[in-house]
N, C-alpha and C positions, 0 to 999 in steps of 0.2 A: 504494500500500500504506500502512496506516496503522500511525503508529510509535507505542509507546504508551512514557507515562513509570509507572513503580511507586513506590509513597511508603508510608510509611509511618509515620504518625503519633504513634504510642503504641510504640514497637522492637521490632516485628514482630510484635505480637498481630493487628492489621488490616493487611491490604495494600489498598491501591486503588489504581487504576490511571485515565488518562487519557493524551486525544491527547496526543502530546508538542509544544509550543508553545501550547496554548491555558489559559487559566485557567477554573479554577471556575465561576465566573459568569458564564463565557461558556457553556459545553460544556454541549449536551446528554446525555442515555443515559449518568449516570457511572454504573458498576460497582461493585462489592466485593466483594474474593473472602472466601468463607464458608469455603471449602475448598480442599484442595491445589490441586485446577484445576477448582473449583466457582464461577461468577463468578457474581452477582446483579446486576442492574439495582438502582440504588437506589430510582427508585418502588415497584417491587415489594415493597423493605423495608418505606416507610414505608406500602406496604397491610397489610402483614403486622403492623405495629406498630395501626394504626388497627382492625383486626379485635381486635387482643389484648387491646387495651382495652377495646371493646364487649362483649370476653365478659368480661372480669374487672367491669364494673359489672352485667351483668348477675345475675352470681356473686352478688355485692354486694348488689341489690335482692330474689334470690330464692336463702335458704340452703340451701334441699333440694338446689337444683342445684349449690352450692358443694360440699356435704359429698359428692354422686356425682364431682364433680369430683376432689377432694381423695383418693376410695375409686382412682377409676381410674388416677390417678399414681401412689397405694402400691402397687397390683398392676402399672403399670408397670415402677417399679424393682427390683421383688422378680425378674419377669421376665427383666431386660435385666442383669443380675449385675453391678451399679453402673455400667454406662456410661456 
């Protein structure tokens, strides 16, 4: 069974977790939970990060698609009663 250690670097904004006895730079598959028992792979992040930026230079080189961008986030939050 595998024992995991939880840390927390910043008091308590982020939790992540790993095998308990290996380090960082050893361990593959480290985690992050995003939510109360919602855990993320961290490659997954940094795809999630790598796509965010492709769209945001995209935005960038082409404004029509920023300003729909920008339409569909106002109608987002207007929606979602500031969550």
């Amino acid at each position: 069974m595998t024992e995991w250690i939880y840390e927390s670097p910043d008091g308590g904004k982020t939790i992540t977790r790993r095998v308990f006895g290996k380090h960082e730079s050893t361990q593959q598959g480290r985690h992050i939970m995003v939510d109360h028992d919602q855990w993320v792979a961290t490659s997954e992040l940094i795809k999630i990060a790598r796509r965010m930026y492709k769209e945001r230079c995209l935005r960038y080189e082409y404004p029509a698609l920023n300003e729909m961008w920008e339409q569909y986030h106002t109608m987002l939050k207007l929606v979602s009663y500031g969550d």
